[in-house]
C-alpha positions in Angstrom: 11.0 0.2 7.2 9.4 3.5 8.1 6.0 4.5 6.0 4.7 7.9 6.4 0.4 8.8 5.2 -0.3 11.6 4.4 -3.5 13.5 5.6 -4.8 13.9 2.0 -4.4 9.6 1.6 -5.2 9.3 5.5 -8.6 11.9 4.3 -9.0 9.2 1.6 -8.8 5.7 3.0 -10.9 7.0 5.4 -13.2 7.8 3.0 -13.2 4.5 1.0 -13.1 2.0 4.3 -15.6 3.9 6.3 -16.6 1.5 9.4 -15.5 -1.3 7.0 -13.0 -4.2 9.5 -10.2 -5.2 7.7 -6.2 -4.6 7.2 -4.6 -2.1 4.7 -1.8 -3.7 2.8 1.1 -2.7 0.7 1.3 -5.3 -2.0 3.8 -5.8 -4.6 1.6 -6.8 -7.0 3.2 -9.4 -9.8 -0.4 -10.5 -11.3 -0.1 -10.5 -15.0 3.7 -8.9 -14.7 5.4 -11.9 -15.9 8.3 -11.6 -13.6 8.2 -10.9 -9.7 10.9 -8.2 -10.5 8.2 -6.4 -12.3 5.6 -5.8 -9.8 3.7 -2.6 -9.3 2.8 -1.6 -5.5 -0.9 -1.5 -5.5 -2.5 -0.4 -1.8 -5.6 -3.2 -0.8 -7.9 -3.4 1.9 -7.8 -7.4 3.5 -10.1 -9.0 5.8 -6.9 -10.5 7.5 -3.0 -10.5 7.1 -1.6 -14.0 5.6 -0.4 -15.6 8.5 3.9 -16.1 8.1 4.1 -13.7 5.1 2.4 -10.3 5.9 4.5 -7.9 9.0 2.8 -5.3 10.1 4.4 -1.4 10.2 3.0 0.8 12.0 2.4 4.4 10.4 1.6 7.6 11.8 -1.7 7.0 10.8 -3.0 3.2 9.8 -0.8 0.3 9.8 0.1 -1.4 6.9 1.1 -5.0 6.2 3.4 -5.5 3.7 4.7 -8.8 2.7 8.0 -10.2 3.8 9.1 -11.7 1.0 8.6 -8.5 -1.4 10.3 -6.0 1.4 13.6 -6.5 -1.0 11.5 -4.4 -3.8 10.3 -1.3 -1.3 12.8 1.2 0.3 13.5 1.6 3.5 11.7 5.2 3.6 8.1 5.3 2.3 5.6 7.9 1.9 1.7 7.7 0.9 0.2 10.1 -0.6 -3.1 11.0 -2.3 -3.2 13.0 -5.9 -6.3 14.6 -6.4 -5.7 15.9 -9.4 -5.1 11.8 -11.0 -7.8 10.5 -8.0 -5.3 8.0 -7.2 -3.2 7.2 -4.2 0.7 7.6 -4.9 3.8 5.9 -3.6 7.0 8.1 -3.2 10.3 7.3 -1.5 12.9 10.5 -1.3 14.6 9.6 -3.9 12.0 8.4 -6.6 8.2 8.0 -7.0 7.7 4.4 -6.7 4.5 4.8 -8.2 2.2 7.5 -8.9 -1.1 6.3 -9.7 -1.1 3.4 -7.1 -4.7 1.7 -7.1 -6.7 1.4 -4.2 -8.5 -2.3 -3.3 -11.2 -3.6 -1.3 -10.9 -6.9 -0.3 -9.2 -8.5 -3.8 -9.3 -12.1 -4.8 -12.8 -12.5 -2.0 
């Protein structure tokens, strides 16, 4: 899996984490879904991976765990990016947008 920031999203997360220790994460989201084939990718900042479930790719900017499990749901070729125009975070592959107003989260669920 290859994931590719873009320096508008790398501007961004730099922006929101600051100083801030943690992890960004890719997570396929199924909260509220009602099926794990309808999850939406949501980006979230973690204190620490989940140990056995969360691999870490490196980017050319951060690293980003995403969970093994939910891989099946991702392509193979990712690309973050940052809207300004929606303020939100988007999640593109080069054959679709995956999702393009992808949520930003620090430290969910803590």
């Amino acid at each position: 899996m290859k994931i590719e920031l873009t320096n508008e999203a790398t501007k961004k997360i730099q922006d929101k984490i600051g100083a801030k220790n943690g992890h960004l994460k890719l997570k396929y989201d199924t909260e509220g879904c009602g099926c794990v084939v309808s999850g939406i990718p949501t980006l979230w900042f973690v204190h620490h991976p989940v140990e056995g479930e969360d691999i870490k790719i490196e980017t050319n900017s951060y690293p980003i765990l995403v969970e093994k499990s939910k891989r099946v749901f991702l392509d193979e070729e990712l690309k973050i990016d940052f809207s300004s125009q929606s303020n939100t975070f988007q999640l593109k592959s080069p054959g679709q947008i995956i999702n393009g107003r992808m949520n930003f989260l620090m430290f969910p669920g803590e």
